[in-house]
BAFISE-151824 format. One record per residue: x, y, z of N, C-alpha, C in turn; residue number from 1; residue in one letter. Coordinates in nm, 4 decimals, decimal comma. Layout:
% residues N
R        n.u        n.v        n.w       ca.u       ca.v       ca.w        c.u        c.v        c.w     k   r
R          X          Y          Z          X          Y          Z          X          Y          Z   NUM   a
...
//
This chain:
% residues 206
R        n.u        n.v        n.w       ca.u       ca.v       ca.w        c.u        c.v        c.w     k   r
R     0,0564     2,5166    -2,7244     0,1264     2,5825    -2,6151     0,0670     2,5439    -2,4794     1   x
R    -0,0456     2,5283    -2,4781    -0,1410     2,4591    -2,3529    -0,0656     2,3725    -2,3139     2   x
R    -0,0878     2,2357    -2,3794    -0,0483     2,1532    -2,4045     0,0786     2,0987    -2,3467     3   x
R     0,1475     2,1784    -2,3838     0,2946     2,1836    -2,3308     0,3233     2,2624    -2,2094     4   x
R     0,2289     2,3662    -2,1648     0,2628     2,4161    -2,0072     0,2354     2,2953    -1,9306     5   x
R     0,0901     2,2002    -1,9751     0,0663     2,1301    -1,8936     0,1183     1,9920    -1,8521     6   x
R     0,2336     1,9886    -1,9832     0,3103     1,8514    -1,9584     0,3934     1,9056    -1,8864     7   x
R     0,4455     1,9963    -1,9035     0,5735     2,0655    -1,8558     0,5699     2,0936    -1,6683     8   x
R     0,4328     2,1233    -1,6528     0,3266     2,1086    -1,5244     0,3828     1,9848    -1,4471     9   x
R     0,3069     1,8762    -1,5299     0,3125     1,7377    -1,5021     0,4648     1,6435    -1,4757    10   x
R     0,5355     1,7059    -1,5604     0,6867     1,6869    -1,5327     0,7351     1,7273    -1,4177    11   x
R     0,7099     1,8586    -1,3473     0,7674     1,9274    -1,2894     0,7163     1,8090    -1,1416    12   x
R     0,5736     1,8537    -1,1229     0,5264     1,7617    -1,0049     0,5565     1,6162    -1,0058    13   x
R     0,6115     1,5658    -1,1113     0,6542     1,4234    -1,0964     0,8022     1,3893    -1,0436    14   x
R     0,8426     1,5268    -1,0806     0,9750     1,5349    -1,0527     0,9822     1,5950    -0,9076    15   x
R     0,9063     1,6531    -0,8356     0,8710     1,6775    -0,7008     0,8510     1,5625    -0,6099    16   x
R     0,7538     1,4744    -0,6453     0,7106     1,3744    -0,5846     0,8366     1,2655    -0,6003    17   x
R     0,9448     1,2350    -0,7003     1,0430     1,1124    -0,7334     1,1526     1,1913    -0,6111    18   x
R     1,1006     1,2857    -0,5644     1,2216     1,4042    -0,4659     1,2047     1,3587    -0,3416    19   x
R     1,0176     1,3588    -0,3547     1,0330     1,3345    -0,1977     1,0356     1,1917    -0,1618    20   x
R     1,0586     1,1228    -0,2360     1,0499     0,9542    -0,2262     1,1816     0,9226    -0,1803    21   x
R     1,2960     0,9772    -0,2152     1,3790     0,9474    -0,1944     1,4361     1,0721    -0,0559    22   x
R     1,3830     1,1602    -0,0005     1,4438     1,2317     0,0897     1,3108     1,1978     0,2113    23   x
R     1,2354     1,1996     0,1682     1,1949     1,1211     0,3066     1,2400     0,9546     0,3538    24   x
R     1,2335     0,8989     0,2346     1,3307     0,7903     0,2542     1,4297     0,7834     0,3513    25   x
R     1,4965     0,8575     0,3316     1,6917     0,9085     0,3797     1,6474     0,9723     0,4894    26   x
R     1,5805     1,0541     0,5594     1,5865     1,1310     0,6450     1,4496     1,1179     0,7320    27   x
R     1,3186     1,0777     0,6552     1,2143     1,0743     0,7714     1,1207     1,1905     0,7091    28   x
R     1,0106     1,1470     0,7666     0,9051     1,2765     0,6945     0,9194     1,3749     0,8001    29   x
R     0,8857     1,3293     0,9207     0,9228     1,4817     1,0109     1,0690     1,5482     1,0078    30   x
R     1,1279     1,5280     0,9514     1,3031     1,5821     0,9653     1,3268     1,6272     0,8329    31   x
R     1,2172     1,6460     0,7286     1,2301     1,6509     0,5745     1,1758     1,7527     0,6339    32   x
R     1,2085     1,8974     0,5384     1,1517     1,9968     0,4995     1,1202     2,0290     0,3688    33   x
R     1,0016     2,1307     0,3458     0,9976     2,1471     0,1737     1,1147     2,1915     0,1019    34   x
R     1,1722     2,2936     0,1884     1,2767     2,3103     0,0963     1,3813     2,2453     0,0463    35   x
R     1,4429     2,1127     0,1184     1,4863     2,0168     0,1258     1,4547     1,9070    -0,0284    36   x
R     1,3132     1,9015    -0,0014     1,2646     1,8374    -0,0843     1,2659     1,9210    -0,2361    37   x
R     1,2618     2,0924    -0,2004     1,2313     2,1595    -0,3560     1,3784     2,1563    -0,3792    38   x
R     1,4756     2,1429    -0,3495     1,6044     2,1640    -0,3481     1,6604     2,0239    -0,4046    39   x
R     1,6446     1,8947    -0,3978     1,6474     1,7755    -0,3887     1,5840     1,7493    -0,5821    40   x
R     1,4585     1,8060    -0,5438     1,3495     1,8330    -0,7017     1,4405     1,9312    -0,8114    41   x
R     1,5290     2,0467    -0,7713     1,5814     2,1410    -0,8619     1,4649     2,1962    -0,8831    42   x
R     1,3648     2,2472    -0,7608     1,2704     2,3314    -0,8557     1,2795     2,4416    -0,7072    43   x
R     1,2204     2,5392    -0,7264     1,1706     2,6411    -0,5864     1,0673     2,6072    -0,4973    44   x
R     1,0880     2,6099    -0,3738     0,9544     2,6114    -0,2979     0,8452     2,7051    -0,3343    45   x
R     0,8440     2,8029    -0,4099     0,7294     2,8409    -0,4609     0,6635     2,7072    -0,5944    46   x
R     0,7415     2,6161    -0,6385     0,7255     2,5569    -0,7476     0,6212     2,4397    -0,6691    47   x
R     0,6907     2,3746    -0,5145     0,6238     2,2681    -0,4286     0,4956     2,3464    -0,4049    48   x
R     0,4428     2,4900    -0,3528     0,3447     2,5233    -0,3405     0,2028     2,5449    -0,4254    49   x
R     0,2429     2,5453    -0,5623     0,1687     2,5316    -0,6827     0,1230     2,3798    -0,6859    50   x
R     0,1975     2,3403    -0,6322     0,1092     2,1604    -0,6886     0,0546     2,1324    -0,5568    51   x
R     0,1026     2,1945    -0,4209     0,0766     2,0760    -0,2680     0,0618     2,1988    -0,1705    52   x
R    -0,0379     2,1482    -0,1054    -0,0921     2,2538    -0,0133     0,0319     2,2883     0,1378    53   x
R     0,1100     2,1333     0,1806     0,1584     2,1844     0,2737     0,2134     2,0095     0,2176    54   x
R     0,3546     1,9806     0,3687     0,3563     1,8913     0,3335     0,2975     1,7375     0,3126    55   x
R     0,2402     1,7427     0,4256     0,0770     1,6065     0,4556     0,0533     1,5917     0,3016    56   x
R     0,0087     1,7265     0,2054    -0,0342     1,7105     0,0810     0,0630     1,6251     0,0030    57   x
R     0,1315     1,6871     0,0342     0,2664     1,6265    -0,0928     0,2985     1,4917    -0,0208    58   x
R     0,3017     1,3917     0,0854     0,3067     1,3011     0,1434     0,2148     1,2122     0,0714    59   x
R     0,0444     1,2699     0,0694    -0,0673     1,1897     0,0286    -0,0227     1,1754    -0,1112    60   x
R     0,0138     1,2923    -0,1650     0,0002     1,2770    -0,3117     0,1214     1,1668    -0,3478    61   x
R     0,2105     1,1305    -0,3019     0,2924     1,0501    -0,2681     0,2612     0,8989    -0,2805    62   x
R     0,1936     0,8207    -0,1838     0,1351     0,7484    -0,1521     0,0205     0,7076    -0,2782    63   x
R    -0,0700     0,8045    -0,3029    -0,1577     0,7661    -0,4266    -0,0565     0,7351    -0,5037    64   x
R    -0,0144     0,8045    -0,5700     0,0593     0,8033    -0,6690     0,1174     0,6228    -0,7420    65   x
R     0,1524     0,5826    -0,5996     0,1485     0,4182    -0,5999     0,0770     0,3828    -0,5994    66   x
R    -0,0471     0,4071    -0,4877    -0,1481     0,2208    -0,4370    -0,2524     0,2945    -0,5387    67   x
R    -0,3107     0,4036    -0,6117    -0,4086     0,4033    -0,6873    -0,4134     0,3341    -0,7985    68   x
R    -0,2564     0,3218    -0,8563    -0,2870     0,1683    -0,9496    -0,2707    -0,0115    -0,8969    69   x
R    -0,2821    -0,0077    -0,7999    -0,2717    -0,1082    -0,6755    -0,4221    -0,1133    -0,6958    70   x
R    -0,5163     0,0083    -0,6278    -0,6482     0,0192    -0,6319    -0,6948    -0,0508    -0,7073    71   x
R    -0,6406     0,0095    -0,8497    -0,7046    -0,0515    -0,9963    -0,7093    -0,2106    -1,0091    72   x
R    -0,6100    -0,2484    -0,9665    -0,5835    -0,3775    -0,9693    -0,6415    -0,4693    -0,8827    73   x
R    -0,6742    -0,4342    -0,7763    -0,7341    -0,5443    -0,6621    -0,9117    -0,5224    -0,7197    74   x
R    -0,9615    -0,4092    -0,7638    -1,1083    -0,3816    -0,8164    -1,1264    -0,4875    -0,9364    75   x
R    -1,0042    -0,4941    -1,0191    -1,0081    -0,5929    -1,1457    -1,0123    -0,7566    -1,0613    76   x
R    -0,9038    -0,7708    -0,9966    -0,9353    -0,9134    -0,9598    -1,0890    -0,9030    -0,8402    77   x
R    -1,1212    -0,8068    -0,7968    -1,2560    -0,8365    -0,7298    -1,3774    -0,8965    -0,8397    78   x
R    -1,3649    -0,7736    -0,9661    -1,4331    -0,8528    -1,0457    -1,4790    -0,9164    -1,0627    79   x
R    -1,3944    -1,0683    -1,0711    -1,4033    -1,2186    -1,1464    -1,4984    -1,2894    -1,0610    80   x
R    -1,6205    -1,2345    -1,0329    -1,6880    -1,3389    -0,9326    -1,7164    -1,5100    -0,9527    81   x
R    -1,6452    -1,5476    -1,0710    -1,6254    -1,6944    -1,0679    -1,5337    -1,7617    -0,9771    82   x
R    -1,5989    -1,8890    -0,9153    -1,5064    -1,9752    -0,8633    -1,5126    -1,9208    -0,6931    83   x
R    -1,3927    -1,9727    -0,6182    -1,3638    -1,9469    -0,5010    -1,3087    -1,8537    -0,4545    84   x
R    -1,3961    -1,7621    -0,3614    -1,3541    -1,6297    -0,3806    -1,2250    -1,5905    -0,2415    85   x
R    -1,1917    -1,6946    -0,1890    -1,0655    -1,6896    -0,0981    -0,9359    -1,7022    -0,2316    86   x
R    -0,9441    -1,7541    -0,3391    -0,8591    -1,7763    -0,4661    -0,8566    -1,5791    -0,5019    87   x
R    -0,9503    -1,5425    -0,5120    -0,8852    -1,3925    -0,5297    -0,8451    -1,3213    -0,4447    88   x
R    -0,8796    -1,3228    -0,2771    -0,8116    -1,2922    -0,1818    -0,6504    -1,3225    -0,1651    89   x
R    -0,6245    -1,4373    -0,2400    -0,5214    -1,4907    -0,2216    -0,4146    -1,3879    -0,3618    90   x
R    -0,4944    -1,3709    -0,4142    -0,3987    -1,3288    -0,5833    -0,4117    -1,1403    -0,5112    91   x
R    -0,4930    -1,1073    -0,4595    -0,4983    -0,9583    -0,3920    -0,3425    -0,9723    -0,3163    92   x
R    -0,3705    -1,0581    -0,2337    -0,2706    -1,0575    -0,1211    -0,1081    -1,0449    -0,1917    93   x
R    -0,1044    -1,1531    -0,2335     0,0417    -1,2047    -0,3466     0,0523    -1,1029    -0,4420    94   x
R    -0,0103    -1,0623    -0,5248     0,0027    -0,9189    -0,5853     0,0482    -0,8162    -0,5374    95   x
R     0,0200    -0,7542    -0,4206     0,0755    -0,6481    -0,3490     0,2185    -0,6747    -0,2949    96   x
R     0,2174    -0,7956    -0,2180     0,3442    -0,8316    -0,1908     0,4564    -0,8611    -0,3318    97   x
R     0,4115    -0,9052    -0,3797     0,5280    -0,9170    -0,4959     0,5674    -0,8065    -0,5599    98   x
R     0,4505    -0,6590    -0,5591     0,5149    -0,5383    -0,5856     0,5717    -0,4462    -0,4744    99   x
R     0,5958    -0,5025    -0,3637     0,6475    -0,4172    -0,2715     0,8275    -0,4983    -0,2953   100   x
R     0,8190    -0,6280    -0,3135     0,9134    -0,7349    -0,3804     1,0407    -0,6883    -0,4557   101   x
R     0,9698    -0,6274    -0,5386     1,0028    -0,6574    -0,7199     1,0341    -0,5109    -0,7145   102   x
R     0,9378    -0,4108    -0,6598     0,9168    -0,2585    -0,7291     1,0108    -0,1716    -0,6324   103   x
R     1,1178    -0,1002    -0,6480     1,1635    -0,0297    -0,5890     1,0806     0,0963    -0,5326   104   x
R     0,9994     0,1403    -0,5642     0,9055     0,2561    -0,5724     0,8537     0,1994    -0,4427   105   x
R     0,7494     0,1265    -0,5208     0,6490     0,0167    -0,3453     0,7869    -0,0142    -0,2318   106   x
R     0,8666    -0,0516    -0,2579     0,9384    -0,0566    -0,1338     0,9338     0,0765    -0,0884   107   x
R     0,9727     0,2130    -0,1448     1,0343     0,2887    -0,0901     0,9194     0,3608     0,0064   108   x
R     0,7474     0,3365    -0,0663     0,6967     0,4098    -0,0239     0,6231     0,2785     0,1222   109   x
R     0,6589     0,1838     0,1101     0,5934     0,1065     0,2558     0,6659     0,1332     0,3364   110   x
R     0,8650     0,1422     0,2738     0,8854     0,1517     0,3991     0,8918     0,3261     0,4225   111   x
R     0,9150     0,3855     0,4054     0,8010     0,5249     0,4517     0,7106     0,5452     0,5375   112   x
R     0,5669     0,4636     0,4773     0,4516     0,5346     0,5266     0,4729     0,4238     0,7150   113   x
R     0,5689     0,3023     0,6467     0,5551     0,2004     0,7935     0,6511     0,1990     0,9043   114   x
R     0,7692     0,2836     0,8581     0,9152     0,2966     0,9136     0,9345     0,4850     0,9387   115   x
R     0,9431     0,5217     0,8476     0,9459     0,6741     0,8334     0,8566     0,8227     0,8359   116   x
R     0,7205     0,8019     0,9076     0,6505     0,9045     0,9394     0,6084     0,8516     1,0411   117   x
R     0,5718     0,9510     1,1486     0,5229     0,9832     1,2697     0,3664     1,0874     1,2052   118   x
R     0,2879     0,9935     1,2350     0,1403     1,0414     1,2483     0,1069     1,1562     1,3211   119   x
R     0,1446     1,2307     1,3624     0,1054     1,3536     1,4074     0,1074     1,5130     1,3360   120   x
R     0,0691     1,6031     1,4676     0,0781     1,7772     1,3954    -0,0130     1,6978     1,2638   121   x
R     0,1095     1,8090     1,1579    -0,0148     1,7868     1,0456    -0,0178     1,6445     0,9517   122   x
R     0,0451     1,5480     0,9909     0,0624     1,3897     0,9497    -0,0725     1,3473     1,0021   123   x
R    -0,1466     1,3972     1,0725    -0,2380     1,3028     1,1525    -0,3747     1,2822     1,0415   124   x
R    -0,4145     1,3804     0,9758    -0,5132     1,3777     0,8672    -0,4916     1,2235     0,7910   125   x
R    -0,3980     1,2132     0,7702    -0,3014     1,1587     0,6493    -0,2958     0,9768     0,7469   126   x
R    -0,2867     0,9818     0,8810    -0,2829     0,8610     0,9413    -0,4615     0,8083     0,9148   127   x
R    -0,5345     0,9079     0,9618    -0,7107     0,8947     0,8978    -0,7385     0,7859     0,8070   128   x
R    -0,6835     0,8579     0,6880    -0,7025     0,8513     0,5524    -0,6670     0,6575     0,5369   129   x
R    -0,5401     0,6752     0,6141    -0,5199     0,5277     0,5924    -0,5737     0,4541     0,6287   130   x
R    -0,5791     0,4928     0,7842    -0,6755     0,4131     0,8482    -0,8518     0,3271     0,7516   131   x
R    -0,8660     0,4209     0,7005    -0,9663     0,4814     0,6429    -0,9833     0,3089     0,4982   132   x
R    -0,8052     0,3340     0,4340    -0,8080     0,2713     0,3467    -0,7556     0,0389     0,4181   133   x
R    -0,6919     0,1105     0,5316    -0,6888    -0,0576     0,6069    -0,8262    -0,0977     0,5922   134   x
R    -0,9328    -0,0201     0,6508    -1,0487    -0,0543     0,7077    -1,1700    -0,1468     0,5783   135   x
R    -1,1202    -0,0738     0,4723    -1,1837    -0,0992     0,3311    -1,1134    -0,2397     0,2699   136   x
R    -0,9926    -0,2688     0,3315    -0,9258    -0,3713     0,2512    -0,9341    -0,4780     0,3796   137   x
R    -0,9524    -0,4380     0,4612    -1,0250    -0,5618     0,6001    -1,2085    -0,6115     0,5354   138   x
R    -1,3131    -0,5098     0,5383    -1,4182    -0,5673     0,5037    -1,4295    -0,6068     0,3671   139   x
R    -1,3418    -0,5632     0,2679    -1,3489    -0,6625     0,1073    -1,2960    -0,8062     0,1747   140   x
R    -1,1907    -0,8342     0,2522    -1,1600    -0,9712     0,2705    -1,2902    -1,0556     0,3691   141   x
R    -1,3674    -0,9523     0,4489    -1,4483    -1,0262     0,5016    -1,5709    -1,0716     0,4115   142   x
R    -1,5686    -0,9670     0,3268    -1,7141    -1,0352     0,2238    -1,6479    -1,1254     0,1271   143   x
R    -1,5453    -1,1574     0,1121    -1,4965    -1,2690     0,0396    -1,4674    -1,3888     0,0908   144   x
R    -1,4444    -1,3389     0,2885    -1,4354    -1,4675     0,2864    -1,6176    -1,4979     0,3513   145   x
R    -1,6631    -1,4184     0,3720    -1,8567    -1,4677     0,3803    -1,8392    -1,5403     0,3160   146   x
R    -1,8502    -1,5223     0,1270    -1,9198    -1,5541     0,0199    -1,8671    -1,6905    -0,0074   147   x
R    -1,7317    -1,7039     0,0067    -1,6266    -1,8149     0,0442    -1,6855    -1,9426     0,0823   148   x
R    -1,6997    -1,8745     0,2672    -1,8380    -1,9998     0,3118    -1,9286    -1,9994     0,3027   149   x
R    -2,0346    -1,9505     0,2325    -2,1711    -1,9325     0,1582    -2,1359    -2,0449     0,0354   150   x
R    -2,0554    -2,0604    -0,0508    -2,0208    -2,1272    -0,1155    -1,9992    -2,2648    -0,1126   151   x
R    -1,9445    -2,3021     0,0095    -1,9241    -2,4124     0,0590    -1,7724    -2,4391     0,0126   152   x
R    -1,6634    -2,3045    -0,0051    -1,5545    -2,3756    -0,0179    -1,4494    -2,2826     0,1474   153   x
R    -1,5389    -2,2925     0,2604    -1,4807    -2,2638     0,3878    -1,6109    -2,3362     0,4891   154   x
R    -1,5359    -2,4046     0,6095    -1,6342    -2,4695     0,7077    -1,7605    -2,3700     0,7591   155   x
R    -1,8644    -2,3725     0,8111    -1,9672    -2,2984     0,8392    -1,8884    -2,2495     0,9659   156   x
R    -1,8207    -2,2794     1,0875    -1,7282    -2,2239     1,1649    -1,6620    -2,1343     1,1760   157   x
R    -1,6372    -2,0917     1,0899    -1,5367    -1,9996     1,0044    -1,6269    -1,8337     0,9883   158   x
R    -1,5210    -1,7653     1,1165    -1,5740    -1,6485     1,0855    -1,4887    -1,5325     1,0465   159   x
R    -1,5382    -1,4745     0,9179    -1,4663    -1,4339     0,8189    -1,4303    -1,2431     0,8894   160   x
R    -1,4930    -1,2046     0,9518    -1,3936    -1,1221     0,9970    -1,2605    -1,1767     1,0206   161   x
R    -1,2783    -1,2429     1,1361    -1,1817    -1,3209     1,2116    -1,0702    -1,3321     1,1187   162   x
R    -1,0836    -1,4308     1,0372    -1,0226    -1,4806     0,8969    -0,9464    -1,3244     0,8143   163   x
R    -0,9865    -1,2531     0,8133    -0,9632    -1,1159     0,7156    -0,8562    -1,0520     0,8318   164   x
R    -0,9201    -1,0562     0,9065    -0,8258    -0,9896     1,0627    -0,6650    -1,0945     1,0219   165   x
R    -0,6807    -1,2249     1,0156    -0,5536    -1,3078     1,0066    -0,5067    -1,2874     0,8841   166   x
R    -0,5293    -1,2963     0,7780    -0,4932    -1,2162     0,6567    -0,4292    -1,1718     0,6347   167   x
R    -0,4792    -0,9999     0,6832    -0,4110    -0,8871     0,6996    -0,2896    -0,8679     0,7901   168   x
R    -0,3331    -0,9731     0,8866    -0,2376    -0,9617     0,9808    -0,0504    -1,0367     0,9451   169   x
R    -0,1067    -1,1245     0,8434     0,0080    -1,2162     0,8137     0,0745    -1,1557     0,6710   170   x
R    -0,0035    -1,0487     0,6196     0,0738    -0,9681     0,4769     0,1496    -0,9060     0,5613   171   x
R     0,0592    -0,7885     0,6619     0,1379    -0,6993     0,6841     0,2679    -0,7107     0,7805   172   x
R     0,2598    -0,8424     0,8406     0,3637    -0,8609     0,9588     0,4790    -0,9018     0,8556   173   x
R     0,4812    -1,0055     0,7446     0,5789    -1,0042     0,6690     0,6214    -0,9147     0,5614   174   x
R     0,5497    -0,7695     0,5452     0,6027    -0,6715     0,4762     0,6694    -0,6092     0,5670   175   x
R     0,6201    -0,5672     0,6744     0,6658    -0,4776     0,7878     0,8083    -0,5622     0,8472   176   x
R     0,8314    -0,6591     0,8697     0,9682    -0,7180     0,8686     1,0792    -0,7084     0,7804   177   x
R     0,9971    -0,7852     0,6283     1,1075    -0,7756     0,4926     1,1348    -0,6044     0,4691   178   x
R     1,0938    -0,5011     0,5366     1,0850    -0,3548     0,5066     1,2081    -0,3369     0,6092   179   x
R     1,1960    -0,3803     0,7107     1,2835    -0,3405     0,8066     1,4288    -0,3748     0,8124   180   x
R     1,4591    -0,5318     0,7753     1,5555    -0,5756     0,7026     1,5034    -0,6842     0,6052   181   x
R     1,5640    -0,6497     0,4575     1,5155    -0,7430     0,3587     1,6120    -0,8809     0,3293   182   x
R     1,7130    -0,8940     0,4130     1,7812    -0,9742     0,3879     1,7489    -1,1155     0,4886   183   x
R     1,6485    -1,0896     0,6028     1,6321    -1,1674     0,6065     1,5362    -1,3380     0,5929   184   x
R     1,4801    -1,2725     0,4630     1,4189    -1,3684     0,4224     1,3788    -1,3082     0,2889   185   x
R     1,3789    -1,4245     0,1579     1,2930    -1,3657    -0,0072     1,1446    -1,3588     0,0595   186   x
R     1,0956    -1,2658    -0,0208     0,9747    -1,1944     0,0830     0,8706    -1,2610     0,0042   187   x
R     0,8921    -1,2520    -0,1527     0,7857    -1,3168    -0,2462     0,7752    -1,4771    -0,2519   188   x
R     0,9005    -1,5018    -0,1876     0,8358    -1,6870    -0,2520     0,8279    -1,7221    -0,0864   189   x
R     0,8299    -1,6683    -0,0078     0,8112    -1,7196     0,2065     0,6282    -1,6540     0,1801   190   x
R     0,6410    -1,5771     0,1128     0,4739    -1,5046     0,1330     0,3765    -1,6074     0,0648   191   x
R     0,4067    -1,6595    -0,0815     0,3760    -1,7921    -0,0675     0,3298    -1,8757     0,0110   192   x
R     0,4269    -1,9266     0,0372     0,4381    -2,0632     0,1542     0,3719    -1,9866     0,2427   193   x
R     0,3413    -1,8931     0,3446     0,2889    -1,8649     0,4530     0,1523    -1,8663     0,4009   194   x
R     0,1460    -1,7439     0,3468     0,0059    -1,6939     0,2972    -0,1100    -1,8238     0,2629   195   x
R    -0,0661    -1,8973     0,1952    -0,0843    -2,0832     0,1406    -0,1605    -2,1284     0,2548   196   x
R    -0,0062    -2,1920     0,4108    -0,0532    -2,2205     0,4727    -0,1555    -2,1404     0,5478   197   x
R    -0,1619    -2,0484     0,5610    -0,2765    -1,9989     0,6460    -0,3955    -1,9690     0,6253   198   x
R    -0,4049    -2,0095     0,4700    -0,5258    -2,0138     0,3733    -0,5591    -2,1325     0,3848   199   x
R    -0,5170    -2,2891     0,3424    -0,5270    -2,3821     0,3770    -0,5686    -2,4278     0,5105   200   x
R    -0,4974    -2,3649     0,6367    -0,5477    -2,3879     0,8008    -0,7206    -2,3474     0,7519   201   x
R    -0,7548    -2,2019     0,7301    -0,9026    -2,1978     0,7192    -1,0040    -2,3156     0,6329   202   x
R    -0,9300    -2,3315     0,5313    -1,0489    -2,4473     0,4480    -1,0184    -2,6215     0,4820   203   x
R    -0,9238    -2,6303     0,6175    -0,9358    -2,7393     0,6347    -1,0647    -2,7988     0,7430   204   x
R    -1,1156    -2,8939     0,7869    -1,2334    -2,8813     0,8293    -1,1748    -2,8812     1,0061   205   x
R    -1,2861    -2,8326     1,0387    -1,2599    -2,7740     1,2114    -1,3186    -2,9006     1,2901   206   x
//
């Protein structure tokens, strides 16, 4: 009987969170209300208050819900410390993009957190947090690309902030476009070709 309150639990909040994916979607996180969203879910706003403190909560919980197996995945390819470690920067990079690509979910929630909330009132915790998580996925690319040229497969010139700064800068400018309109360009095989060349510009010699 446990057992089953707690799937039944787990159902319920999954079915909360697949609510608000799609009504903040449609309408915007500041213009979404809970009830909106418990109404959307078929459950009561007393039902949204049992799982989420306010909405910021139910936003975050949102967001994990995706990139924590994203998380999982970029920690596995950090792993592999064999070989050239701009080669796993590169499979980090292309990985994410191909599930924002491919995954209706990852679309819905980039374009969300990049198109559809306003960081403020009580969003602003929640802008932190990200901040928080850019900042972590900027210095993994800079110690990869250190180790990169420590290796001798990037020029001694080559400074890998710098490099991580361009990176980031060239995922997110072509997610944040293909998010805005996807028609105008296949996002997974141009991310390729870009991502490539601008990996290649660094390991060519200066």
């Amino acid at each position: 009987m446990v057992r089953k309150t707690k799937e039944e639990a787990r159902e319920t909040r999954n079915a909360i969170l697949d609510a608000a994916e799609i009504v903040f979607q449609e309408r915007g996180v500041s213009h979404t209300s809970l009830a909106e969203v418990a109404k959307a879910a078929g459950v009561t706003r007393g039902a949204i208050y049992w799982h989420f403190a306010n909405k910021a909560d139910l936003y975050d919980a949102m967001i994990q819900r995706v990139f924590d197996p994203l998380e999982a995945k970029l920690d596995e390819l950090r792993a592999n410390t064999v070989g050239n470690p701009v080669d796993m920067l590169r499979a980090m990079t292309l990985y994410f993009i191909d599930r924002v690509a491919s995954d209706p979910r990852y679309f819905r929630i980039v374009e969300i957190s990049w198109h559809k909330c306003e960081y403020v009132g009580e969003m602003a915790a929640i802008r932190d947090s990200h901040l928080e998580c850019g900042n972590r996925y900027l210095t993994m690319g800079e110690e990869g690309f250190r180790l990169a040229r420590e290796r001798g497969f990037l020029p001694p010139g080559i400074d890998p902030r710098c490099a991580s700064v361009g990176l980031m800068a060239v995922a997110d400018g072509l997610v944040v476009n293909w998010t805005l309109d996807n028609t105008l360009f296949p996002l997974a095989s141009y991310a390729r070709v870009i991502i490539d060349a601008y990996l290649a510009g660094l390991c060519a010699e200066s």
